[in-house]
KEKE-3310 file (N, C-alpha, C; in steps of 0.2 Angstrom, whole numbers, plus 5000, padded with zeros to 4 digits):
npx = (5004:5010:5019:5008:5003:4996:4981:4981:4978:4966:4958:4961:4951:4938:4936:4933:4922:4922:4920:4932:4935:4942:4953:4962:4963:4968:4977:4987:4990:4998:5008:5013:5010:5014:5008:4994:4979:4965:4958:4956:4948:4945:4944:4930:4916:4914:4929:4937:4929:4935:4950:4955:4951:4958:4972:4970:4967:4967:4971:4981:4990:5006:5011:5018:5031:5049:5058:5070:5083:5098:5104:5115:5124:5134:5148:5146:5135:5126:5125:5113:5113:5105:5101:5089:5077:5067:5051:5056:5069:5078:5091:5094:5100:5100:5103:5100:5104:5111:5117:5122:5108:5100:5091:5097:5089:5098:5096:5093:5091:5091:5093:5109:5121:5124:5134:5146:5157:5175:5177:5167:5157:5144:5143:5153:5146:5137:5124:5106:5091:5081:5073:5055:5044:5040:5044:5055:5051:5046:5058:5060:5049:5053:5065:5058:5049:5058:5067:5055:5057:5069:5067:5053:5050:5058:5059:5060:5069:5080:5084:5096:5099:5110:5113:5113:5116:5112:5101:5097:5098:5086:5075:5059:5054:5060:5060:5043:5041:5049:5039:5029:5035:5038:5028:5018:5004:5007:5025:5032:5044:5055:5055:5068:5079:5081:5093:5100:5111:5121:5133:5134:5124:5118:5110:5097:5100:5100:5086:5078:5082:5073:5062:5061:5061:5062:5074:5088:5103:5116:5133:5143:5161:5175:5186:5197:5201:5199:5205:5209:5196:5189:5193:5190:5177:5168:5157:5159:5166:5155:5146:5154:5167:5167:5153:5147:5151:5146:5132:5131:5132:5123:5111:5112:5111:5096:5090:5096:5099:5111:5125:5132:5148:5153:5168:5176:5193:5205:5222:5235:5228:5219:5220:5233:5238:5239:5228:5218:5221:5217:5204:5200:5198:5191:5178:5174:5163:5151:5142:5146:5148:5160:5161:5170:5175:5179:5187:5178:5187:5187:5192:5205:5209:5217:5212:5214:5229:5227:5234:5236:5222:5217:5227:5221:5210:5213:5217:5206:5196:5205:5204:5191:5178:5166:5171:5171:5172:5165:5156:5158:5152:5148:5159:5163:5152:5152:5146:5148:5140:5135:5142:5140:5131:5141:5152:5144:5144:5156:5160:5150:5138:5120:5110)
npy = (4994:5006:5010:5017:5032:5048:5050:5039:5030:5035:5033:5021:5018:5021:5012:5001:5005:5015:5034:5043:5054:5049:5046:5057:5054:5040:5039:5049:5038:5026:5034:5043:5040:5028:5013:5005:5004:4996:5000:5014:5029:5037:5031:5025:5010:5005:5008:5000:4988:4988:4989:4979:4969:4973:4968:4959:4948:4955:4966:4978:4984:4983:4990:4983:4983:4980:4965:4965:4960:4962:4973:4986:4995:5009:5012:5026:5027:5036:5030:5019:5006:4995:4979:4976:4965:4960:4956:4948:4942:4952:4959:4976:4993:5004:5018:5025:5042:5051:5068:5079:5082:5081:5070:5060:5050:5038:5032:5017:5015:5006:4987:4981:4989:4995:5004:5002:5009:5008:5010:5006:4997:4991:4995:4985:4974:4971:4975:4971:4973:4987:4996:4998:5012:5009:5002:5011:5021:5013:5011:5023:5025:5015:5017:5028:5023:5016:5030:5035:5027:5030:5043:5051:5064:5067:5071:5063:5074:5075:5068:5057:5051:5041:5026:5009:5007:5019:5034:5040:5031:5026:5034:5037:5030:5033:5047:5046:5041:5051:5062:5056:5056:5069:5075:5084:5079:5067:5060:5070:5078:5091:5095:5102:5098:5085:5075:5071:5059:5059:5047:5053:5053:5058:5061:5061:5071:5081:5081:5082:5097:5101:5097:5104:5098:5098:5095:5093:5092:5082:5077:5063:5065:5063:5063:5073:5073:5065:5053:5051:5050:5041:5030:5026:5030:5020:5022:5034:5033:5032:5042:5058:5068:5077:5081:5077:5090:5101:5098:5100:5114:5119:5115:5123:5134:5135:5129:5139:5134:5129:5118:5101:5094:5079:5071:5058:5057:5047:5039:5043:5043:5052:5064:5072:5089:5095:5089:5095:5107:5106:5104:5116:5125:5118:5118:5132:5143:5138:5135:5128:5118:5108:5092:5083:5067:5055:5040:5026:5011:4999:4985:4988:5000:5015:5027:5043:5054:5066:5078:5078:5080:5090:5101:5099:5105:5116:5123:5123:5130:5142:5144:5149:5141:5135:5122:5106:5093:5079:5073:5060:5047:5031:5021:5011:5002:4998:5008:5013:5013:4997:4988:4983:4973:4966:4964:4953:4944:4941:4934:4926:4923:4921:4930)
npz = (5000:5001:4991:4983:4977:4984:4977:4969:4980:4983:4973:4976:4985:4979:4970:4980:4985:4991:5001:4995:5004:5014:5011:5018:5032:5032:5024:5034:5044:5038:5033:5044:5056:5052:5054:5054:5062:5066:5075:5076:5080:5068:5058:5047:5046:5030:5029:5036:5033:5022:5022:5028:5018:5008:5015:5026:5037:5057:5068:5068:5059:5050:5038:5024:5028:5031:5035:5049:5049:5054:5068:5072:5083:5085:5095:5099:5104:5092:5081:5072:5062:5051:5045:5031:5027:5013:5005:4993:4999:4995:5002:5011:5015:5029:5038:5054:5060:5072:5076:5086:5093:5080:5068:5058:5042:5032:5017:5007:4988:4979:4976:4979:4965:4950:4945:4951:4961:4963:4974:4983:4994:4990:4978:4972:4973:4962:4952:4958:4958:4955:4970:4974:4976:4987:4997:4999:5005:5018:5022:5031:5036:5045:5051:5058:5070:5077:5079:5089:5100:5105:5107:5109:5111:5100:5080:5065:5055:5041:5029:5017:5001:5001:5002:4999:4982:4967:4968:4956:4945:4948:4944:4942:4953:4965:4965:4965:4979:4989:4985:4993:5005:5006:5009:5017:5022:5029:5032:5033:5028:5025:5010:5006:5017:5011:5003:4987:4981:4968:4958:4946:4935:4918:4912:4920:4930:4922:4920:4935:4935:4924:4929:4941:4952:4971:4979:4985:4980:4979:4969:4966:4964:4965:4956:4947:4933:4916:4917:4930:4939:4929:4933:4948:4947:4935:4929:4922:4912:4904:4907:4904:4911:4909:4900:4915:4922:4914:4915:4930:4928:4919:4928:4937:4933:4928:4941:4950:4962:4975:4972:4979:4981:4981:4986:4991:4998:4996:5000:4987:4977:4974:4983:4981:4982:4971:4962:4968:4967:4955:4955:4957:4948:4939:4943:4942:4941:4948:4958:4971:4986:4992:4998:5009:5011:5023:5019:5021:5025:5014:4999:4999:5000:5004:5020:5021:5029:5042:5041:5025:5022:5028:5020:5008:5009:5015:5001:4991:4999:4999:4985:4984:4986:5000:5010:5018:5030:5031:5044:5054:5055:5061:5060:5065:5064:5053:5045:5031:5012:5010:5016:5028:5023:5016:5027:5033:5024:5021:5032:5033:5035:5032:5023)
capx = (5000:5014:5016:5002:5000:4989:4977:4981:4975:4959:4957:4960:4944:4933:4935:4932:4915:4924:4925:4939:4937:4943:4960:4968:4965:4973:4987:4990:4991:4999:5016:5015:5012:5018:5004:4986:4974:4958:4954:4956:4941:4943:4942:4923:4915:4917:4934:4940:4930:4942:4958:4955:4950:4965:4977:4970:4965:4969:4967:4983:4996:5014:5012:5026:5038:5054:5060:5075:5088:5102:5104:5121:5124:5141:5149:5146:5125:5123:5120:5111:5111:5099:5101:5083:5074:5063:5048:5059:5071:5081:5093:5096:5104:5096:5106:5101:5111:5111:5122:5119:5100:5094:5092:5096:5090:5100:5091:5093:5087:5092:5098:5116:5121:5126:5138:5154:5167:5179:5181:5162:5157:5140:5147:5157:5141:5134:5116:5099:5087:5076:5066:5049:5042:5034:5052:5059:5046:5044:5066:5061:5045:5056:5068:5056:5048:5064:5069:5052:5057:5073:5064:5048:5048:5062:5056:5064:5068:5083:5085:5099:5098:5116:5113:5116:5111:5111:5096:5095:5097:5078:5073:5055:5052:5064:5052:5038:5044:5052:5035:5025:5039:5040:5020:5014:5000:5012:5031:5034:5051:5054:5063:5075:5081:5084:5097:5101:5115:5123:5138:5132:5119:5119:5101:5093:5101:5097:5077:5079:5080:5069:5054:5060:5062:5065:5080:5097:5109:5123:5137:5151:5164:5181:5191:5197:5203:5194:5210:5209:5188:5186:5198:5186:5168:5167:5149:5162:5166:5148:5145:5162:5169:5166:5148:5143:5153:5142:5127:5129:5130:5116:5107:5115:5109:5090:5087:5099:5104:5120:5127:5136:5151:5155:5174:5181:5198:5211:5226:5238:5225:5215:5222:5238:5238:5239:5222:5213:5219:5214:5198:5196:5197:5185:5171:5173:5156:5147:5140:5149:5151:5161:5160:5176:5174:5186:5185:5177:5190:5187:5193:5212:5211:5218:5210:5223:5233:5223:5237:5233:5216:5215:5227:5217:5204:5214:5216:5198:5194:5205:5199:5184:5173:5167:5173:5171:5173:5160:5157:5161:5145:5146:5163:5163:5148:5152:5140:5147:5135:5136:5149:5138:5131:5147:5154:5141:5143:5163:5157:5146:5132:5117:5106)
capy = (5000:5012:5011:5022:5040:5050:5051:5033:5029:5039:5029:5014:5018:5024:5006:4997:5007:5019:5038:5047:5058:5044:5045:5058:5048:5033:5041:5049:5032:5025:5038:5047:5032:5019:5011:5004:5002:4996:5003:5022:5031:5039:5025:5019:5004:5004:5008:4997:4982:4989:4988:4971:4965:4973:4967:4953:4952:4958:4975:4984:4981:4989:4988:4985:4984:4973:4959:4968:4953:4963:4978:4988:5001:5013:5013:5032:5028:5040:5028:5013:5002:4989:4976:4975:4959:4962:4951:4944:4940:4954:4963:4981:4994:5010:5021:5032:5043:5056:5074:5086:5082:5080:5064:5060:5042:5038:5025:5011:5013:4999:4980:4983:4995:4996:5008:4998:5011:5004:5009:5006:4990:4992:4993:4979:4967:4971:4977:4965:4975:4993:4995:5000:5017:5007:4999:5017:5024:5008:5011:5031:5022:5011:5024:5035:5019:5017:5035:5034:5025:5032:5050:5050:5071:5070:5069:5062:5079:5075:5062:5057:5047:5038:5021:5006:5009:5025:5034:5042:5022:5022:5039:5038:5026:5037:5054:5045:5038:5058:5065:5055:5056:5075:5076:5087:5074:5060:5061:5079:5075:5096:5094:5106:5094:5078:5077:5064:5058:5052:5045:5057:5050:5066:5065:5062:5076:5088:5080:5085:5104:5104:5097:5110:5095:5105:5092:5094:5088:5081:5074:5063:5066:5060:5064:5080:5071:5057:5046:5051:5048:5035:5024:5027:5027:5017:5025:5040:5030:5034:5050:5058:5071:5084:5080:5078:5097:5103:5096:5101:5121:5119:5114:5128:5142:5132:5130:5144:5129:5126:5110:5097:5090:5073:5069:5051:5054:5042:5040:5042:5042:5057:5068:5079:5097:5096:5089:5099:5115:5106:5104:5123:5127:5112:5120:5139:5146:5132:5137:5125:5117:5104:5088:5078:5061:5051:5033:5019:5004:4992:4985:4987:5007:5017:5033:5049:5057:5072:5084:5080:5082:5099:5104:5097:5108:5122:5125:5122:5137:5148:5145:5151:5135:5133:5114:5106:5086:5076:5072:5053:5041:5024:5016:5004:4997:4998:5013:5014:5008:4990:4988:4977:4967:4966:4960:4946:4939:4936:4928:4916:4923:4922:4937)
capz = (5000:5002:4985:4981:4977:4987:4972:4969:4987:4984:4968:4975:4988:4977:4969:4984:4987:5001:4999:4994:5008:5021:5011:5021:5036:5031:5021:5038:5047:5036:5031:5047:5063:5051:5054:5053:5068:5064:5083:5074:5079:5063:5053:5047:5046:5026:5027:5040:5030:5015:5027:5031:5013:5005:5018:5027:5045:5061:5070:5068:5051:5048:5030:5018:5033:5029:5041:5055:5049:5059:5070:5077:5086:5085:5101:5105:5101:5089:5074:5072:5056:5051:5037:5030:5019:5007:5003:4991:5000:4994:5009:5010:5024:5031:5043:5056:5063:5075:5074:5090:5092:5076:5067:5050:5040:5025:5012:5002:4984:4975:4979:4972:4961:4943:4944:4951:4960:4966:4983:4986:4995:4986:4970:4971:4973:4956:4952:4957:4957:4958:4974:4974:4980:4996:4998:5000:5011:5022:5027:5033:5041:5051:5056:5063:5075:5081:5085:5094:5104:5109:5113:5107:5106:5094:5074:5060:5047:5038:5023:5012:4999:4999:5005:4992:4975:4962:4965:4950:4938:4948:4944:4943:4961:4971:4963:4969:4985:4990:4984:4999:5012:5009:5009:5024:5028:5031:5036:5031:5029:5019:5003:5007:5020:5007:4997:4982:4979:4963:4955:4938:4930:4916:4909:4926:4931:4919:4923:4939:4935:4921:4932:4947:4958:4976:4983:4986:4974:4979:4965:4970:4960:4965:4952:4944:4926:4917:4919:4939:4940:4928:4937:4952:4945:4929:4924:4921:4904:4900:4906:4906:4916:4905:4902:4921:4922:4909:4915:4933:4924:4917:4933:4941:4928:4929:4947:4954:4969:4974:4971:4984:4977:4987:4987:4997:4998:4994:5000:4983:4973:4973:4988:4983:4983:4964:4961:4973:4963:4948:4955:4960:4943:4938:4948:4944:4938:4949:4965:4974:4993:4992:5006:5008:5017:5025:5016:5021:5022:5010:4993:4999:4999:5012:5020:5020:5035:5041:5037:5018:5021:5028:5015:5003:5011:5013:4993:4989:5003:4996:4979:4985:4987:5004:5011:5025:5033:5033:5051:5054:5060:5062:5056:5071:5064:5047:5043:5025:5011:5008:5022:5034:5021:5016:5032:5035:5018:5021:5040:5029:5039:5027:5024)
cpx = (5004:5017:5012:5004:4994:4983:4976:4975:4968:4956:4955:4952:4940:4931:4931:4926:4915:4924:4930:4940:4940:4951:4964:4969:4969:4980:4992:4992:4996:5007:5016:5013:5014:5013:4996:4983:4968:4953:4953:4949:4940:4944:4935:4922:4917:4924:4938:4937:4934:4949:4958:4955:4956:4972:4979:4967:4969:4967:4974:4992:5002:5015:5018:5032:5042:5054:5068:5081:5093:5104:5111:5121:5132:5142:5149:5138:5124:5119:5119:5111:5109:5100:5092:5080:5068:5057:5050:5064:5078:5085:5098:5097:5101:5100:5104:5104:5110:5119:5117:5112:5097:5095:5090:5095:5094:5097:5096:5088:5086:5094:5101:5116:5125:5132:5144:5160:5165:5179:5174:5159:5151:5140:5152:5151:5138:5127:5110:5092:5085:5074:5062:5047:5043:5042:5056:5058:5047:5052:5065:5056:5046:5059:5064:5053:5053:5069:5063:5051:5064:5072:5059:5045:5054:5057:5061:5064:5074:5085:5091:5100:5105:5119:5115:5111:5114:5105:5093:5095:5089:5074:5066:5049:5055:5059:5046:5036:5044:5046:5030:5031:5038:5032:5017:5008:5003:5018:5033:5041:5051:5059:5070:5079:5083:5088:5098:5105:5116:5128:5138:5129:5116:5111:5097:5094:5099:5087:5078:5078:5077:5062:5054:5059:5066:5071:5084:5100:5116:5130:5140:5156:5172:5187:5191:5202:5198:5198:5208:5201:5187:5188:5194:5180:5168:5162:5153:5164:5158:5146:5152:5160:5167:5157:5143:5143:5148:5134:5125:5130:5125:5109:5109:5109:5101:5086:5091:5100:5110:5121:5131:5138:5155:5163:5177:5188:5203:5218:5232:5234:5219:5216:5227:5235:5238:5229:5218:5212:5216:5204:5195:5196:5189:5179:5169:5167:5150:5147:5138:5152:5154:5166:5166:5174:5179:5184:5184:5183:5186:5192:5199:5213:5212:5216:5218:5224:5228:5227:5236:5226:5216:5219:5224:5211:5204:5214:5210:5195:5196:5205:5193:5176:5172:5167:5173:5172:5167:5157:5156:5155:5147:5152:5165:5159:5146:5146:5143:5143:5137:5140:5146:5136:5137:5151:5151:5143:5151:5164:5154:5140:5126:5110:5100)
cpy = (5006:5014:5016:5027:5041:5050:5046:5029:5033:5036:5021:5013:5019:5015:5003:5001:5012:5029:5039:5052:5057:5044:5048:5056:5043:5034:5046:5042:5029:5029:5042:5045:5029:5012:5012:5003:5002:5000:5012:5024:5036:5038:5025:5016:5002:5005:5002:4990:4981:4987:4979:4967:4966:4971:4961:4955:4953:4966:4979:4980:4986:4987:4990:4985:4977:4971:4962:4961:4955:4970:4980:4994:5004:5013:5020:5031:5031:5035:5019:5012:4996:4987:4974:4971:4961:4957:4945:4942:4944:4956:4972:4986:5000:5011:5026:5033:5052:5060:5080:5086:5084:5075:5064:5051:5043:5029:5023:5013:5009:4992:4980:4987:4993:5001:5007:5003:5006:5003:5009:4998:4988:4989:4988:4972:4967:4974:4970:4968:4984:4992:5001:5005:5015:5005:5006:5019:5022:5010:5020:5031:5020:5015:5029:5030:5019:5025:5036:5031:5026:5038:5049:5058:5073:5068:5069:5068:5081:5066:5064:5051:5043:5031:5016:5009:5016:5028:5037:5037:5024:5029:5040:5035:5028:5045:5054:5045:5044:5061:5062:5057:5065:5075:5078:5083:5067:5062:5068:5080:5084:5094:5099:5101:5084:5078:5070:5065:5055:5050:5051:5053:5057:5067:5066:5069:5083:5086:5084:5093:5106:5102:5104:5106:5098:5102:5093:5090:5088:5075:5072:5060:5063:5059:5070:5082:5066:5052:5045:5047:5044:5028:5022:5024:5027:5019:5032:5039:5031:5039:5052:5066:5078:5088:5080:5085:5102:5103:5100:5110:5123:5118:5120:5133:5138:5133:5134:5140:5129:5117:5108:5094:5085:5071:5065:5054:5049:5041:5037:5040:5049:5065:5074:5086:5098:5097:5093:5106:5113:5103:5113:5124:5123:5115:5128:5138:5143:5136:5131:5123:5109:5097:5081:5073:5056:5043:5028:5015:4997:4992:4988:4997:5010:5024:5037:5051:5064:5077:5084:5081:5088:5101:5105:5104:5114:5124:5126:5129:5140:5149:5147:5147:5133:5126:5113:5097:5083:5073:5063:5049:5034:5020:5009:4999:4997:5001:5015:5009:5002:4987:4982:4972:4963:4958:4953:4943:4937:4933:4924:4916:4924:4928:4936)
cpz = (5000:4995:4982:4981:4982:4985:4970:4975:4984:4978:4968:4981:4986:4972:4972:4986:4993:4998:5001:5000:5015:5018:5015:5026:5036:5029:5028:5045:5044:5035:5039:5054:5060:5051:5053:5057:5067:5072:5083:5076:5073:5058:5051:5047:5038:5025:5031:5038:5024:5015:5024:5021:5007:5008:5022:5034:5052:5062:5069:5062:5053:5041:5026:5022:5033:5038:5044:5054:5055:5062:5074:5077:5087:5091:5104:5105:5097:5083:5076:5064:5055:5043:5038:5024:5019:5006:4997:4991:4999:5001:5007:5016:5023:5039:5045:5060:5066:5075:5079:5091:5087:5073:5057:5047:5032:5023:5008:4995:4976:4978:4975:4969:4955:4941:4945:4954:4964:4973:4988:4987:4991:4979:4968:4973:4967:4958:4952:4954:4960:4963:4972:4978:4986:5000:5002:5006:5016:5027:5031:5038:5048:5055:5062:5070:5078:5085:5090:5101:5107:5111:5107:5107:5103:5085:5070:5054:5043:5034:5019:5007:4997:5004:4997:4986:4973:4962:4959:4945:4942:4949:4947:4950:4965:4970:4967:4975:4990:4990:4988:5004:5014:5010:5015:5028:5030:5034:5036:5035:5022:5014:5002:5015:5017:5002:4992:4979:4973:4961:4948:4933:4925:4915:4916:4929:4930:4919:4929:4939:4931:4925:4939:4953:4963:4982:4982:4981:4977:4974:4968:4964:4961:4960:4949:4937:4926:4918:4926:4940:4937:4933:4945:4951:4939:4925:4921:4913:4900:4901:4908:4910:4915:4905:4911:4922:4921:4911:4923:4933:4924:4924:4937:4938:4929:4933:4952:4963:4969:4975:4975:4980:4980:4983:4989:4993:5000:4994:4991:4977:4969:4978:4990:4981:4974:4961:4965:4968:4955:4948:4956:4953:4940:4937:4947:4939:4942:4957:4969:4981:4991:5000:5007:5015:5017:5022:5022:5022:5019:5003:4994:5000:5004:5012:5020:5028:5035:5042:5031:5015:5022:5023:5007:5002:5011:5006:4990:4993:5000:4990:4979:4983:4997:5006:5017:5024:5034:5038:5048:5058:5058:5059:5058:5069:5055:5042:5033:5021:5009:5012:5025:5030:5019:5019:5034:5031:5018:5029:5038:5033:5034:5029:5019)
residu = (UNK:UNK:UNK:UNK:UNK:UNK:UNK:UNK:UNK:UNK:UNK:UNK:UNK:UNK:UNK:UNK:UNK:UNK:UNK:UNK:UNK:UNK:UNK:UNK:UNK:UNK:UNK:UNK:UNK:UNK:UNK:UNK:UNK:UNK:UNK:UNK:UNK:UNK:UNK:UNK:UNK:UNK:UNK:UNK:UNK:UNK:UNK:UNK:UNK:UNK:UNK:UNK:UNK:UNK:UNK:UNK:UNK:UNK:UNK:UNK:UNK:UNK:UNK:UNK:UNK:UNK:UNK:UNK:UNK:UNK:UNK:UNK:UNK:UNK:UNK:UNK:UNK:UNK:UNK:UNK:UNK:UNK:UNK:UNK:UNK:UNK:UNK:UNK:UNK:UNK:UNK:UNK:UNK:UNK:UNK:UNK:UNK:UNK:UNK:UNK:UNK:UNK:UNK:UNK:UNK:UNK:UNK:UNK:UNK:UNK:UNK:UNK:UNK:UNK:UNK:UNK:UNK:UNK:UNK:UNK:UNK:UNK:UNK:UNK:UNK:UNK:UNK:UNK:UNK:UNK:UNK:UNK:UNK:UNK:UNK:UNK:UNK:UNK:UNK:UNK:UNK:UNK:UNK:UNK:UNK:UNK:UNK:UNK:UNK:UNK:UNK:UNK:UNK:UNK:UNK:UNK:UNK:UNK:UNK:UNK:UNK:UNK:UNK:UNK:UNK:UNK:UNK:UNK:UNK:UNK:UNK:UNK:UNK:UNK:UNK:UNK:UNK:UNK:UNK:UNK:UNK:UNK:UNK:UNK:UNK:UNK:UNK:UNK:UNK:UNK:UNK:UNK:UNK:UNK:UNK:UNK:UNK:UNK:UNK:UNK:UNK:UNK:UNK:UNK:UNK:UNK:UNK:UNK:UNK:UNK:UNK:UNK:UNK:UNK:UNK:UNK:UNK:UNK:UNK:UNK:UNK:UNK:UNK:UNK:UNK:UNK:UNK:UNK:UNK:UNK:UNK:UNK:UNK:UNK:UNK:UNK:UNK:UNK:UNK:UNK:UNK:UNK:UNK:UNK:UNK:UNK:UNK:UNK:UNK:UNK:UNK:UNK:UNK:UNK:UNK:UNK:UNK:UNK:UNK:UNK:UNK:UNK:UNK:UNK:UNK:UNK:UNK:UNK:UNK:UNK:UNK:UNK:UNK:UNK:UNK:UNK:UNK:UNK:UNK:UNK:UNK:UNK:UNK:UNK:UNK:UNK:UNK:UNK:UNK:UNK:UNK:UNK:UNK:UNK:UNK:UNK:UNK:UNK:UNK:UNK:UNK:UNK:UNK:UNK:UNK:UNK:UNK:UNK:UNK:UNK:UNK:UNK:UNK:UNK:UNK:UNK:UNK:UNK:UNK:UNK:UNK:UNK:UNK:UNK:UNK:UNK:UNK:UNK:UNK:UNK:UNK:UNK:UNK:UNK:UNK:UNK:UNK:UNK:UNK:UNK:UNK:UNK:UNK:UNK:UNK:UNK:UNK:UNK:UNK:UNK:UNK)
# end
């Protein structure tokens, strides 16, 4: 059911012999407790024999809610990460992660990813499939039960979309999905608090600012050549460097946003003092913050000293880009994406 449009949802009662006027009720139980309670007293009686014959019986559902396979917590608490199965059996990770009392989820919006860098545990599992709006919804659902019950007057109002997968390979089911979460009578998650990541998917991109979609964009770019970047991110072979460049201009001059431009430093890879100035040129005209992040370990790569990082940092500042570090959550419990499943899957632990 999470699947649905608001419009959908009101379509699909009007089938079932129920007004449409009973949608915003349900679409409020549903995106913004999480649930279904057939004990609502403002439910009807035709609506609540609706429930039941669309869902099955019982008095109170958690629709579309995956199966909790594994749960860890970072040694300061701030972040929790949860491996999450699928009705098909798929598994996918959802991280929330507290920063100074506020709480941010980052989603899953694929099994696997098609895009293959290197230095992403993710991208080294290959592509299985898209998820489903409801799939999307359902990991932002979960997070917020969970923070409820770690204070129950904090609220879930920050999203990022750089869990496994590419959301822009599933343009039209991440649109979707983003367009209930942000929805004032649901989780009213604002879309200037979500941002979506991508590797440079170009034509999404430039969709993105021809529709006037109102989320954050953040690129991750990782190289400042196409020898340096493609050797990184492989999709870089199909949209090149030049092209993304170009593309994220154009979205500049369109939606007058500024653009986030994500970074993993590498040690001897990506990190001297060269590249960085040959990134400040890269970027001029581009109304540009860019967000350096200490790598993940995997796949044999080593993060950097943080004297090359600040210096990294410094050139980029006095280029006249604001830069900053990406604060650090969850390495203890392998808060990078695909990291956990990762880690089960070479302990032989089945997911």
């Amino acid at each position: 059911m999470h699947d649905l449009s608001f419009s959908e949802l009101a379509d699909a009662l009007i089938a079932g012999g129920v007004s449409p006027h009973h949608a915003k009720s349900l679409w409020r139980s549903l995106h913004r407790e999480g649930e279904v309670s057939l004990t609502d007293k403002n439910f009807v009686t035709p609506l609540k024999r609706w429930i039941q014959e669309s869902v099955g019986e019982g008095k109170t559902f958690f629709l579309d809610a995956p199966e909790v396979v594994d749960e860890i917590r970072s040694s300061d608490g701030l972040t929790r990460k949860f491996l999450l199965r699928l009705r098909d059996g798929q598994v996918i990770e959802t991280v929330l992660m507290g920063y100074d009392g506020r709480h941010t989820v980052c989603v899953s919006t694929q099994a696997g990813c098609a895009m293959g860098c290197v230095f992403c545990a993710t991208g080294q599992m290959g592509f299985v499939r898209h998820l489903r709006p409801g799939e999307i919804v359902a990991q932002v659902l979960h997070a917020r039960r969970i923070l409820k019950t770690i204070d129950p007057k904090k609220r879930l109002r920050n999203m990022v979309l750089m869990g496994m997968g590419e959301p822009l390979h599933n343009y039209d089911s991440v649109m979707q999905a983003l367009g209930t979460i942000s929805d004032v009578r649901g989780a009213s998650i604002g879309p200037s608090k979500i941002a979506i990541s991508t590797v440079g998917v170009v034509p999404s991109i430039l969709r993105l600012a021809e529709e006037a979609q109102p989320y954050r964009l953040a690129v991750s770019l990782h190289g400042s050549t196409e020898e340096e970047r493609s050797a990184l991110v492989p999709a870089s072979k199909r949209w090149s460097l030049e092209m993304l460049i170009d593309a994220c201009r154009k979205y500049g001059e369109i939606t007058g946003k500024r653009i986030f431009f994500e970074w993993t430093l590498i040690a001897g890879k990506n990190d001297s003092p060269e590249t960085a100035k040959r990134l400040v040129e890269l970027l001029k005209g581009i109304d540009a913050h860019v967000n350096l992040i200490p790598l993940n370990p995997t796949g044999g790569f080593a993060g950097v000293q943080s004297d090359s990082g600040h210096e990294f940092q410094r050139i980029l500042r006095e280029g006249g880009f604001p830069c900053t570090f990406r604060q650090r959550r969850g390495i203890d419990v392998a808060a990078g994406c695909g990291m956990l499943k990762a880690e089960k899957r070479e302990r032989g632990v089945t997911c």
